[in-house]
PAVEX-71285 format. One record per residue: residue number from 1; residue in one letter; y, x, z of N, C-alpha, C in turn. Coordinates in steps of 0.2 Angstrom, whole numbers, plus 5000, padded with zeros to 4 digits. Example, Ala and Ser with C-alpha at 12.3 -4.5 7.8 and 13.67 -1.06 7.14 Angstrom:
1:A:4972:5066:5039:4978:5062:5039:4984:5066:5039;
2:S:4989:5064:5035:4995:5068:5036:5000:5064:5039;
//
This chain:
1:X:4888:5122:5055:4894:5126:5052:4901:5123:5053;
2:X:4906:5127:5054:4911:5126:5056:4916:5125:5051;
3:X:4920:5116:5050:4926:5112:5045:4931:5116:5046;
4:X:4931:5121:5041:4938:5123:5044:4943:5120:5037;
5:X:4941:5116:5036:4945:5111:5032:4950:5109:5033;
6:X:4958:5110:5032:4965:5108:5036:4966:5101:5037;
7:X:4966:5100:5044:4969:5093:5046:4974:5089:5040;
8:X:4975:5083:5037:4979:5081:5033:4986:5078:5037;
9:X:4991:5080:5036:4995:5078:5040:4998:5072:5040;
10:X:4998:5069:5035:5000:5064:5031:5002:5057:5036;
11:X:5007:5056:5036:5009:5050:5042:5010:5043:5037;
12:X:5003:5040:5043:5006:5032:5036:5009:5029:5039;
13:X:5013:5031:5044:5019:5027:5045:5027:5027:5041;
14:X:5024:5034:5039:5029:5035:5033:5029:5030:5027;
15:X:5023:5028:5025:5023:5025:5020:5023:5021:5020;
16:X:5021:5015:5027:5023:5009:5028:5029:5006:5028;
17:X:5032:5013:5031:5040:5009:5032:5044:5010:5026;
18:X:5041:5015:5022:5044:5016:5015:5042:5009:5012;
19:X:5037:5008:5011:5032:5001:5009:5039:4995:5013;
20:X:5041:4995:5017:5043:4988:5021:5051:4990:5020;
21:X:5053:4996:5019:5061:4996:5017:5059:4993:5008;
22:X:5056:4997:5002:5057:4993:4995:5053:4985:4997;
23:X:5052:4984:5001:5048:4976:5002:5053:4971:4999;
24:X:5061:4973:5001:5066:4969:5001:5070:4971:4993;
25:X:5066:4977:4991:5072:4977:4985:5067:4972:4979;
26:X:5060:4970:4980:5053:4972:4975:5055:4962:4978;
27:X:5058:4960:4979:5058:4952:4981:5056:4950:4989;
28:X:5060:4954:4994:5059:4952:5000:5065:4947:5002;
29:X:5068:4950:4997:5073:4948:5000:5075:4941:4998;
30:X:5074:4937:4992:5071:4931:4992:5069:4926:4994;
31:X:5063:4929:4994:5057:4925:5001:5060:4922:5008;
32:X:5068:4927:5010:5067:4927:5018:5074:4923:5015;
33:X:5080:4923:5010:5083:4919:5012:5080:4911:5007;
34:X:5073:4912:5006:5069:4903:5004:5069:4900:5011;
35:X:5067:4905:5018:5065:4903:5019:5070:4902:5026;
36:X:5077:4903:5027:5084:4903:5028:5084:4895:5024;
37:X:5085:4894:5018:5086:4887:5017:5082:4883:5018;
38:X:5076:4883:5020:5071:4878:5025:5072:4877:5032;
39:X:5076:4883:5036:5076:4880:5041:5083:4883:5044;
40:X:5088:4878:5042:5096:4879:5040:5098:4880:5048;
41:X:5102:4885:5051:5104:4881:5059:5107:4889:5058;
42:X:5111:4890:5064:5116:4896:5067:5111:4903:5064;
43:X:5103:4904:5067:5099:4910:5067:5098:4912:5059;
44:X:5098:4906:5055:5098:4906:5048:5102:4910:5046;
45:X:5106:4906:5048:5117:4908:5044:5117:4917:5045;
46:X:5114:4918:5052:5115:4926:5053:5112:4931:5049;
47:X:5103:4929:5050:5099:4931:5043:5102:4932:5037;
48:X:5105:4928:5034:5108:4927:5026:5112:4930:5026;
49:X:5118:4931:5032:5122:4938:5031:5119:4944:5031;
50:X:5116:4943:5032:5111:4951:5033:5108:4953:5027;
51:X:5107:4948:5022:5102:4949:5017:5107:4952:5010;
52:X:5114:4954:5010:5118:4956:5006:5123:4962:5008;
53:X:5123:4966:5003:5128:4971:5004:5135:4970:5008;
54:X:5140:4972:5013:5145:4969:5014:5149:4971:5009;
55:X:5157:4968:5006:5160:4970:5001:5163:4975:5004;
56:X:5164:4979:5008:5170:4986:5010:5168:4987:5017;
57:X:5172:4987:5021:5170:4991:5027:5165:4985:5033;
58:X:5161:4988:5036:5157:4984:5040:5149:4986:5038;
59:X:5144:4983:5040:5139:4983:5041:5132:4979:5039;
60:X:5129:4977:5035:5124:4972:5035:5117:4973:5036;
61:X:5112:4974:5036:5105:4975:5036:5104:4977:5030;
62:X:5104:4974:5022:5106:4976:5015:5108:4982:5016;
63:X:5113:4985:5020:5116:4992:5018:5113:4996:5020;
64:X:5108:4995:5022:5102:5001:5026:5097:5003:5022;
65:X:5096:4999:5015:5090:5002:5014:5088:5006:5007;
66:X:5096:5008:5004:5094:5013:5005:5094:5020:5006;
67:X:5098:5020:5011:5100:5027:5015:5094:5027:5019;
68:X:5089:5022:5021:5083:5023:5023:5078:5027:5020;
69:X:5078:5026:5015:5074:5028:5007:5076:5035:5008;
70:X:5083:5037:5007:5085:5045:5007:5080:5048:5014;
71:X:5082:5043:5021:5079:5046:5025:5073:5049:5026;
72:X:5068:5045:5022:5061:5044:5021:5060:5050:5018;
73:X:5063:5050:5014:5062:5056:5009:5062:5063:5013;
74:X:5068:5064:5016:5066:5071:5020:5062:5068:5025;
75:X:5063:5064:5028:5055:5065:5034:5049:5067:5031;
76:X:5047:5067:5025:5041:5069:5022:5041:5075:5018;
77:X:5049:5079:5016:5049:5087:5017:5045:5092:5021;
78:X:5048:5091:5028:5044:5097:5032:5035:5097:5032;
79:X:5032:5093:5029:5025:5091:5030:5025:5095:5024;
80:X:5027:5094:5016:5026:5097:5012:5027:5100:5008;
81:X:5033:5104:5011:5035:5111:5012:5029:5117:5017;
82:X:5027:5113:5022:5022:5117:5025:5016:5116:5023;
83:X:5013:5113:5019:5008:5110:5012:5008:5114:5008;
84:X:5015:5117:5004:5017:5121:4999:5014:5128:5000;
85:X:5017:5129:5008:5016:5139:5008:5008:5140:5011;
86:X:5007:5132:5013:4998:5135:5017:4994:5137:5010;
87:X:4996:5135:5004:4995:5135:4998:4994:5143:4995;
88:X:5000:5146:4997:5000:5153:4996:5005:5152:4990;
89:X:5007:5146:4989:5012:5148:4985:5020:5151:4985;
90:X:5024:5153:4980:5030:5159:4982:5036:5154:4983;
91:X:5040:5157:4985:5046:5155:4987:5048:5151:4984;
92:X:5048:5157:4977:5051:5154:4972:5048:5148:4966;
93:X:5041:5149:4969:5039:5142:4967:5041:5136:4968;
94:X:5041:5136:4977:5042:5132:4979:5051:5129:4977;
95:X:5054:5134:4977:5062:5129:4974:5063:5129:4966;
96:X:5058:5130:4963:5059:5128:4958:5056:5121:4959;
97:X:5051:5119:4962:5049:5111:4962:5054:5107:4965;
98:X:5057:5111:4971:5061:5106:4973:5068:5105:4968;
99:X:5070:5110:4966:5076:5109:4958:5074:5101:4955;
100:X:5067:5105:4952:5064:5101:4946:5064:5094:4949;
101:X:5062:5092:4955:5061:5085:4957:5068:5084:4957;
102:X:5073:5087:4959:5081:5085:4959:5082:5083:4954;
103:X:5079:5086:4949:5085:5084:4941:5081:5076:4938;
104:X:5074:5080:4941:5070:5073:4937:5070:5066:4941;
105:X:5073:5065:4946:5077:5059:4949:5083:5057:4945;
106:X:5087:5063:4946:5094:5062:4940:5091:5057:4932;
107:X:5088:5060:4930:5087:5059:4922:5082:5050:4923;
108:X:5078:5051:4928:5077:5044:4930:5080:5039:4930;
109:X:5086:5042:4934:5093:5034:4936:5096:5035:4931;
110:X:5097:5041:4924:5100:5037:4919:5096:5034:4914;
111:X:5088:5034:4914:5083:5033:4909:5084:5023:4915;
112:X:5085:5023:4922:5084:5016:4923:5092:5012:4924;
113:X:5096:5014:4922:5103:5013:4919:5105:5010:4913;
114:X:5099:5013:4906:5098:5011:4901:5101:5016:4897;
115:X:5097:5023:4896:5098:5031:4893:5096:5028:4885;
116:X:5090:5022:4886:5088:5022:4877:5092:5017:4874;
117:X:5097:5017:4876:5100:5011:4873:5105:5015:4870;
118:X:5107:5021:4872:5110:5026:4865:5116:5024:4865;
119:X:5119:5023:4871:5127:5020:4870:5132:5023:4876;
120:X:5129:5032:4877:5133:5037:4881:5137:5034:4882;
121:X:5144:5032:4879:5150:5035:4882:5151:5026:4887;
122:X:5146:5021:4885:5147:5017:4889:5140:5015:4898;
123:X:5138:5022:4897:5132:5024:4901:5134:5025:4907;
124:X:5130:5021:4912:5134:5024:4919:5129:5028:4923;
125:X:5130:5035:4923:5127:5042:4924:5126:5041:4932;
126:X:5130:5040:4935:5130:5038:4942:5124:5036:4943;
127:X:5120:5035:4949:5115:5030:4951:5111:5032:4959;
128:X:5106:5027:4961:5103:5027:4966:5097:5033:4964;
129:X:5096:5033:4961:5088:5039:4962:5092:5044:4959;
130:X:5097:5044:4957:5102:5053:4957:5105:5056:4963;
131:X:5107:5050:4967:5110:5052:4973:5103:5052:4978;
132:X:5097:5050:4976:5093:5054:4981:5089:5061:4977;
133:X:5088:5062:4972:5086:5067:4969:5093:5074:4971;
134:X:5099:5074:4969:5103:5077:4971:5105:5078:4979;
135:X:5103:5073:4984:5104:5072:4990:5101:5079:4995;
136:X:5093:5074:4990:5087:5077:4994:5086:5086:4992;
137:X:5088:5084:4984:5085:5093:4984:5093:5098:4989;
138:X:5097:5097:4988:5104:5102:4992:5100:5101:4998;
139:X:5098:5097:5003:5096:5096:5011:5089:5100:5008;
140:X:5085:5099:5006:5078:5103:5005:5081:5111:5007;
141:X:5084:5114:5002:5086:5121:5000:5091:5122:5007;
142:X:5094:5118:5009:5098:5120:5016:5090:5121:5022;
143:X:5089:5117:5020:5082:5117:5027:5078:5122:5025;
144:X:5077:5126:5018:5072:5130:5019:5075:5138:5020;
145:X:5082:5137:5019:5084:5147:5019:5090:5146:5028;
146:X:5088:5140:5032:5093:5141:5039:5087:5137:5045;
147:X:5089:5139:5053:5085:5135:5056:5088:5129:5060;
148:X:5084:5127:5064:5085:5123:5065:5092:5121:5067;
149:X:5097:5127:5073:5102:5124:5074:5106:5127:5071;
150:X:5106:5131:5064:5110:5130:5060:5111:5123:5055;
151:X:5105:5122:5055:5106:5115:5049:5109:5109:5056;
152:X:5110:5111:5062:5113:5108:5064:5123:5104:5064;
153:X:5123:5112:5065:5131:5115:5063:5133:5112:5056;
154:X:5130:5114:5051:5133:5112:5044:5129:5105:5044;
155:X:5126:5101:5046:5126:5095:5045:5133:5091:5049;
156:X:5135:5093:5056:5140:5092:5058:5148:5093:5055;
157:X:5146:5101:5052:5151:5102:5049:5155:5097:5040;
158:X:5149:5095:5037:5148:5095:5033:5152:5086:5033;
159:X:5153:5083:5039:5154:5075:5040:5161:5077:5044;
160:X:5161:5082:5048:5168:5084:5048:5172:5085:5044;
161:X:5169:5090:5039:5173:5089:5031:5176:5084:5028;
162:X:5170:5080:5025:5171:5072:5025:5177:5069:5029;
163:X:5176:5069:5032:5182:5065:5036:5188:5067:5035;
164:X:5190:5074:5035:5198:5075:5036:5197:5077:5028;
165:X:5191:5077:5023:5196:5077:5016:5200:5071:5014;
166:X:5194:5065:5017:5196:5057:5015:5202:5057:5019;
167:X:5203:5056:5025:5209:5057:5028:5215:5059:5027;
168:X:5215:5066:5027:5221:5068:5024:5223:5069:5017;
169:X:5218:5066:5013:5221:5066:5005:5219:5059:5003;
170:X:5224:5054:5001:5223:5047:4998:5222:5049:4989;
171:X:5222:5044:4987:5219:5045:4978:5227:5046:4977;
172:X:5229:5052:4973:5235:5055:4970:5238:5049:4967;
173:X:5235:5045:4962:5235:5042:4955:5238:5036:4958;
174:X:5236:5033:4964:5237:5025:4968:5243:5028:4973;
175:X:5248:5025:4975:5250:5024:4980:5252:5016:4983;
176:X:5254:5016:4990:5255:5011:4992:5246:5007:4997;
177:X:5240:5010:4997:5236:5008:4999:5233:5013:5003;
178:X:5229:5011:5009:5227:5015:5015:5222:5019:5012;
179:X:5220:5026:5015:5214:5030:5012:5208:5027:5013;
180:X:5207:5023:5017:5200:5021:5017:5199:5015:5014;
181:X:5204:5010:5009:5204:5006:5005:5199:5006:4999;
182:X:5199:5001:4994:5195:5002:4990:5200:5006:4984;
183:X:5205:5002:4984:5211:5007:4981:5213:5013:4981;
184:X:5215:5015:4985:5218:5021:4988:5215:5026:4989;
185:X:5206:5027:4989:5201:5031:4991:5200:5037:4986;
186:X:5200:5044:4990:5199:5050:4986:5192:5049:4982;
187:X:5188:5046:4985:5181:5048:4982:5180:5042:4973;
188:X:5185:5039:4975:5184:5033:4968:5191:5037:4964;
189:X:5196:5042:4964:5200:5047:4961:5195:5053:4957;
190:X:5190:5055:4964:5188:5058:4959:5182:5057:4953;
191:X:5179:5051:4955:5176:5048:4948:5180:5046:4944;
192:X:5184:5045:4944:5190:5041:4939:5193:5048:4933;
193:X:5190:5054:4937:5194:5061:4935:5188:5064:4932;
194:X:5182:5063:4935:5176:5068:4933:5170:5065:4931;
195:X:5170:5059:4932:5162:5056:4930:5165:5052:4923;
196:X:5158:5051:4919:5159:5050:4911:5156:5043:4911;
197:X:5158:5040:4908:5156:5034:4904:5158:5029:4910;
198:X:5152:5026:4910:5155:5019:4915:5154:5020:4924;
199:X:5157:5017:4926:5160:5015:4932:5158:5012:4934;
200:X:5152:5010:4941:5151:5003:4942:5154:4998:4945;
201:X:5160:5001:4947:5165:4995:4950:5171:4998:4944;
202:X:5169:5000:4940:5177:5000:4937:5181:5007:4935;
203:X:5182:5006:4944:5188:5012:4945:5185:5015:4950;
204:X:5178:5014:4953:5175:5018:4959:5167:5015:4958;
205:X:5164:5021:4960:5156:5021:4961:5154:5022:4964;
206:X:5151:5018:4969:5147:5019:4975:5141:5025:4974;
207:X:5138:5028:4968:5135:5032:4969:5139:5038:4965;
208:X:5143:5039:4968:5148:5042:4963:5148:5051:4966;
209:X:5152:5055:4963:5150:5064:4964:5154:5065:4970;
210:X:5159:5064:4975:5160:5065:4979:5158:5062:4986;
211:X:5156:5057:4987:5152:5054:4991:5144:5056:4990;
212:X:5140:5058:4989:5135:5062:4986:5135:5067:4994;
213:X:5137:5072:4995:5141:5076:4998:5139:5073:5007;
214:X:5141:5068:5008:5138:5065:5016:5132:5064:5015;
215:X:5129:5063:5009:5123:5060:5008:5117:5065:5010;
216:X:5118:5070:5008:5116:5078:5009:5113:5076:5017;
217:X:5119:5075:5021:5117:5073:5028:5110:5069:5028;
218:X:5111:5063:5026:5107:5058:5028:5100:5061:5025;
219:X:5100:5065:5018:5092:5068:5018:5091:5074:5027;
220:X:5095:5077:5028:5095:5081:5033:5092:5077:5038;
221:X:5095:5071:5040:5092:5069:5046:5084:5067:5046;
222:X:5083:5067:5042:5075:5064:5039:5072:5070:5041;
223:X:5074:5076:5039:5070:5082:5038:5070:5084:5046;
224:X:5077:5083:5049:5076:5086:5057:5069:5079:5060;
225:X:5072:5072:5058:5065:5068:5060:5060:5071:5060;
226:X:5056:5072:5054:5051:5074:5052:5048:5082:5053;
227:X:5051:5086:5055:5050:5089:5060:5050:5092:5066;
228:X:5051:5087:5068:5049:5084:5074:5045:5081:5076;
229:X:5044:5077:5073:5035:5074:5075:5032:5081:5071;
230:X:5032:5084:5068:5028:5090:5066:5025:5094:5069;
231:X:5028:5096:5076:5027:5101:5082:5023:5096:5086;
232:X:5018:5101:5087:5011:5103:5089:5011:5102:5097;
233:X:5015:5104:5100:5016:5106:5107:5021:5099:5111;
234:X:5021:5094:5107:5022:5086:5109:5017:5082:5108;
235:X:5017:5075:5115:5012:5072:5113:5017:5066:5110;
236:X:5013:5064:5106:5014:5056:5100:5019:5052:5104;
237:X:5017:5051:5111:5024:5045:5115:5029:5050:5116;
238:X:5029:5055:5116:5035:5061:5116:5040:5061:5110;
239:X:5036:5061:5106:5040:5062:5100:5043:5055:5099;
240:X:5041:5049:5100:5042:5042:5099:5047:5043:5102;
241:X:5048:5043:5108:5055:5042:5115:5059:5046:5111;
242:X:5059:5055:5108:5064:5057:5108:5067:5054:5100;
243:X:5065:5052:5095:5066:5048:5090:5070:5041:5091;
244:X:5069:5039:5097:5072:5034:5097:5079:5036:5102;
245:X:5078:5041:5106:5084:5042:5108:5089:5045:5103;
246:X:5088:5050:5100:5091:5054:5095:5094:5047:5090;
247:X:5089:5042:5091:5093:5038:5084:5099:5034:5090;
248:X:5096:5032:5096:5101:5027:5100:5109:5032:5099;
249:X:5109:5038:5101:5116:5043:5102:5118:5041:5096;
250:X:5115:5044:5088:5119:5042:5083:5121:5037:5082;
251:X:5119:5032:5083:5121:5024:5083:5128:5025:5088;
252:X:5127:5026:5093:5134:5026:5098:5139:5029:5094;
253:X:5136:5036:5092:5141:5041:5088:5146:5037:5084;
254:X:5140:5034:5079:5145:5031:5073:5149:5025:5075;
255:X:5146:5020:5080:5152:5016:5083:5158:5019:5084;
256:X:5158:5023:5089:5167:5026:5090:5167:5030:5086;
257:X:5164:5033:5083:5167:5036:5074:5171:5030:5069;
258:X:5169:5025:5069:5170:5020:5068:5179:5019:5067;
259:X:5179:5020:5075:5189:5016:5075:5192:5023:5071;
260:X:5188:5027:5068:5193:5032:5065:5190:5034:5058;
261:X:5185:5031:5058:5184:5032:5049:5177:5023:5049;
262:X:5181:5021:5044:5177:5015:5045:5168:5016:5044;
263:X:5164:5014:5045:5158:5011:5043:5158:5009:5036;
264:X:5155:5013:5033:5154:5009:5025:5153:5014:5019;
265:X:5147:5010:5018:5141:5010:5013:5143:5014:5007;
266:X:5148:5010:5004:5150:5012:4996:5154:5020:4995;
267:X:5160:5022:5000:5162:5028:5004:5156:5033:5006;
268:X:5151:5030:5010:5145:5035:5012:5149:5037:5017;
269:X:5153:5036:5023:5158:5037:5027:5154:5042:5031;
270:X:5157:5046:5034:5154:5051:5040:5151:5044:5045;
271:X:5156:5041:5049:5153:5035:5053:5146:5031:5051;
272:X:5147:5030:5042:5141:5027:5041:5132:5030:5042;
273:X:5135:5037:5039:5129:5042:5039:5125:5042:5047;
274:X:5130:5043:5051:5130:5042:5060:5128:5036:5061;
275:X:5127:5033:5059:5126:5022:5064:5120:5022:5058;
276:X:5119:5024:5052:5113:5020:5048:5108:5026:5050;
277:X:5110:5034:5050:5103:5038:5054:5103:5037:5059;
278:X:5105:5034:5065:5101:5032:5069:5099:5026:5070;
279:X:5101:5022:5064:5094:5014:5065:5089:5016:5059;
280:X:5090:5024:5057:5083:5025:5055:5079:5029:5056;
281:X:5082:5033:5063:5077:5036:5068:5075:5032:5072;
282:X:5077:5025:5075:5075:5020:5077:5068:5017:5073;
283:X:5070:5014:5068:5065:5012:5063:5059:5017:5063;
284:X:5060:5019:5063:5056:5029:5062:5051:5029:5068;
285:X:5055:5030:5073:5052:5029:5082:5046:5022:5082;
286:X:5050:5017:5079:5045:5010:5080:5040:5012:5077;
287:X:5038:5014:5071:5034:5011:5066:5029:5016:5067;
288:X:5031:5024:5069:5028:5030:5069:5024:5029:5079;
289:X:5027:5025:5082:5025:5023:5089:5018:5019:5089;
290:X:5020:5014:5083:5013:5009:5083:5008:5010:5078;
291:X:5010:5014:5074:5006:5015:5068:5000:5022:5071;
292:X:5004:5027:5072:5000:5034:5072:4999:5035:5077;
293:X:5002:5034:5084:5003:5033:5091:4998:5028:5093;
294:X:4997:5022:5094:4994:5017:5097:4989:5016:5092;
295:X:4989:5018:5084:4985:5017:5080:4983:5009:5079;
296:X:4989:5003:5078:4988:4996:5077:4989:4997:5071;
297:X:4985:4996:5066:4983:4998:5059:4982:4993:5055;
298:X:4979:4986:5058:4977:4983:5053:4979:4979:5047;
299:X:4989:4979:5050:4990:4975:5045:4997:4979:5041;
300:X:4993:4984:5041:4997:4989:5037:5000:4990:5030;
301:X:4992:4987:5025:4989:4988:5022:4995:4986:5017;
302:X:4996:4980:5015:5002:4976:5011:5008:4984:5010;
303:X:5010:4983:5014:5017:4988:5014:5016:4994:5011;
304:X:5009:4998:5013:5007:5005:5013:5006:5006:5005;
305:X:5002:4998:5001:5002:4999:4994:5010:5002:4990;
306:X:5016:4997:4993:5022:4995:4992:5024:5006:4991;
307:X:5023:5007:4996:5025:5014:4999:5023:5018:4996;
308:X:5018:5019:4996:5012:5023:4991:5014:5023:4983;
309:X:5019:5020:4980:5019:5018:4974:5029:5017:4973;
310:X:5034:5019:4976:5041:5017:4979:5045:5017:4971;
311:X:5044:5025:4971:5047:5024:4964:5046:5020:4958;
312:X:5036:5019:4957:5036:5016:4952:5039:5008:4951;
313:X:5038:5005:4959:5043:4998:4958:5048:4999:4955;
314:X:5052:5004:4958:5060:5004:4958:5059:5004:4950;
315:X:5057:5006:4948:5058:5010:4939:5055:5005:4938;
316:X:5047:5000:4939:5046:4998:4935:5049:4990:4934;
317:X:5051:4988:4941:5053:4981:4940:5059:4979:4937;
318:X:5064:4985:4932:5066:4987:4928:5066:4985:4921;
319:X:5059:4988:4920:5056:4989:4915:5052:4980:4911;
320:X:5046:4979:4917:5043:4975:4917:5045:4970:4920;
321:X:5045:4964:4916:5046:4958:4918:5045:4952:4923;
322:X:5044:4954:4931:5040:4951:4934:5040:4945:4935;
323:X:5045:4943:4935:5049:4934:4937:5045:4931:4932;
324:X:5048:4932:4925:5043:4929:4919:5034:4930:4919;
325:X:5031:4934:4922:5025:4934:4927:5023:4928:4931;
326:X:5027:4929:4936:5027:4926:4941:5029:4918:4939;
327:X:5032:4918:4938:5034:4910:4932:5029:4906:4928;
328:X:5025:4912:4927:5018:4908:4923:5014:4906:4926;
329:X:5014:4907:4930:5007:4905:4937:5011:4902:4942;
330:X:5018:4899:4942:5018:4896:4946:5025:4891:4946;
331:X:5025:4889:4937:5030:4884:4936:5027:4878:4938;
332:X:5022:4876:4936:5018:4868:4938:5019:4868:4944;
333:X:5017:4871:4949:5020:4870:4957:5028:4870:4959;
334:X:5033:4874:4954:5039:4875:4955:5042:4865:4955;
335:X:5040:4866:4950:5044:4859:4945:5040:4854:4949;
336:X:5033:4851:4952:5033:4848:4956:5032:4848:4963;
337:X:5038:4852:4967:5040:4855:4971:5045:4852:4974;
338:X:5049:4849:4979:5055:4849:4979:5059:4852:4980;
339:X:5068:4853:4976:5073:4857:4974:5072:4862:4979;
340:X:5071:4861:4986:5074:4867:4990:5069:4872:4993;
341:X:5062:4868:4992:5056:4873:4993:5053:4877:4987;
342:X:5059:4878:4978:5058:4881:4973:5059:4889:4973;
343:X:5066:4888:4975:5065:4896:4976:5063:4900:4981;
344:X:5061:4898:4986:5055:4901:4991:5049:4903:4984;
345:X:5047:4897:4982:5041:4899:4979:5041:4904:4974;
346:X:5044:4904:4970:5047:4907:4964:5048:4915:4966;
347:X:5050:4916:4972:5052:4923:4976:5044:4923:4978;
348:X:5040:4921:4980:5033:4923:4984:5029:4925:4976;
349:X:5029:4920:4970:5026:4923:4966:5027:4928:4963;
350:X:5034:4929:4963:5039:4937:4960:5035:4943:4964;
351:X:5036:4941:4971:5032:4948:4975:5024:4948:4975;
352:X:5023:4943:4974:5016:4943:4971:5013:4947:4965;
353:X:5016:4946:4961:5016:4950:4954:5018:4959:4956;
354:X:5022:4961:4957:5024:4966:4958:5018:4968:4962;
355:X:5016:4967:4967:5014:4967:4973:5007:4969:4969;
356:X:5004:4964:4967:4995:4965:4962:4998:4971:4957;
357:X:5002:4972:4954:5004:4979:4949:5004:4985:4953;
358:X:5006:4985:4958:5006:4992:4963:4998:4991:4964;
359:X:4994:4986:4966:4986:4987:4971:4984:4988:4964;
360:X:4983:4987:4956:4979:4990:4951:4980:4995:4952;
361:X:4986:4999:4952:4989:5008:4953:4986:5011:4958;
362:X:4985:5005:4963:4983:5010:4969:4974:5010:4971;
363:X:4971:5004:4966:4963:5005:4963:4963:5010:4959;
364:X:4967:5012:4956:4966:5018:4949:4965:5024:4952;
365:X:4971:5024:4959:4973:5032:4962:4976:5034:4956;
366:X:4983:5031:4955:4987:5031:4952:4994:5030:4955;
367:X:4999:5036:4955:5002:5038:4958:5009:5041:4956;
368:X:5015:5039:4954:5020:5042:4952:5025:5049:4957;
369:X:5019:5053:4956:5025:5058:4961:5031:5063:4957;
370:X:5035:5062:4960:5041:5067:4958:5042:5072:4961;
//
């Protein structure tokens, strides 16, 4: 008798590299600079810059992940969107889920902000899983009512905008500082004029309502990724070379975008959109090349738990205590340990904990999907 059971499309290349981008939020990032202070020398010094946000314009490894995250998210839209209607479900089903997951990302980043602490007017509404719940659902709804080279135009269009609004209009309220300043910036004007309660810099929010907006883009790119490896009529090294070329152009793009609109993170700059989507259609190329392409699979597994489980870390290492965890199982080795091999340890037990909390979840078939 004949399977006509639907192939699963599911790429765990998706979820490894979603797994190895939260690696560093969930205490990767710890470990690698313990392990920076064990072997001090120039290669170090570079590493440890890498492992922090930069403070205003420029670049670090830290500023990638989580535009990575945004990206990740739409690479796995067109799979489940085309999941949704093999379904026979309506249209309008279908944007109602995607609504519904926008809002309920929003109410998460102010529920992981500190929503039950019942202190609104000092709440800061702004956050990381709002500006990818609001990112990803506008990119979703643009991706399902235009094709493809329309979501090209208004993804271009949309960073063109950006560009000459920030340029040509500096924050009314400041004068005497450059528009791409931390000062001077329209996008921290209009948090100062529209967003409620706290400010996480004060007078500007990196997750803030106007930068939101390029962000749109970076769910786009994901979704043009992801469907593209989607199409049928490529082989697996076809789709890898053009993933990696497509990411190589944007990288170029946003360098010379660069000497006319800085690179930076906190802005969400047209240039940064351009230089971080294409180191993560690179990242995307590698991991989608050796994973589901060449099928080297076995040392997957670590990460894939991580992936499989993004949000609940994010939300839960918030919530639950890990450090204090991990501290209990491994103070007697900290304390007779020497000073500078302590917090390597301390950081291996952190991600250790965390790490065994997601593999129960993923023993259960236990699964936070939004």
């Amino acid at each position: 008798m004949a399977n006509n059971k639907p192939k699963s499309e599911r790429l765990m290349s998706l979820d490894v590299l979603r797994g190895f981008d939260m690696f560093f939020i969930m205490g990767g990032q710890g470990i690698i600079l313990g392990l920076c202070t064990l072997c001090p020398g120039w290669f170090s010094d570079v590493v440890k810059n890498q492992m922090d946000h930069v403070q205003w314009n420029g670049f670090a490894f830290y500023d990638m992940i989580f535009p990575l995250f945004l990206f990740l998210a739409g690479v796995s839209f067109p799979f489940s969107l085309s999941k949704s209607r093999s379904k026979g479900l309506s249209e309008r089903k279908i944007y109602r889920q995607v609504i519904q997951r926008g809002i309920v990302l929003v109410l998460l980043g102010f529920v992981y902000n500190g929503f039950f602490g019942l202190t609104f007017a000092e709440l800061r509404y702004a956050s990381v899983l709002g500006r990818i719940g609001l990112a990803w659902m506008f990119a979703a709804i643009i991706f399902m009512n235009v094709n493809t080279r329309w979501r090209i135009w208004i993804t271009a269009g949309i960073l063109l905008f950006y560009w000459a609004l920030l340029g040509l209009f500096p924050a009314p309220d400041i004068s005497g500082y450059g528009r791409y300043t931390f000062e001077g910036n329209l996008v921290g004007y209009i948090d100062r004029l529209f967003l409620p309660g706290h400010l996480y810099d004060k007078t500007f929010d990196p997750e803030g309502i106007l930068s939101t907006i390029p962000a749109i883009c970076t769910a786009l790119l994901g979704m043009f990724a992801g469907e593209l490896v989607k199409k049928e009529d490529k082989s697996g090294n076809n789709k890898a070379f053009m993933l990696a070329a497509i990411g190589t152009g944007l990288v170029v793009l946003g360098l010379i975008w660069n000497f006319g609109m800085p690179i930076n993170k906190k802005l969400w700059s047209s240039s940064y959109v351009c230089f971080v989507g294409g180191l993560s259609f690179m990242l995307f190329a590698l991991f989608y090349y050796i994973i589901d392409v060449r099928k080297f699979q076995k040392w997957v597994f670590f990460f894939s738990v991580i992936g499989m489980n993004s949000i609940t870390i994010y939300l839960g290492q918030r919530i639950i205590n890990f450090n204090t965890i991990g501290n209990f199982f491994c103070r007697g080795l900290v304390e007779s340990s020497p000073a500078i091999v302590q917090p390597l340890i301390s950081s291996i037990f952190f991600v250790a904990a965390s790490w065994l909390f997601l593999y129960f979840l993923y023993r259960q078939k236990v699964f936070l999907r939004v």
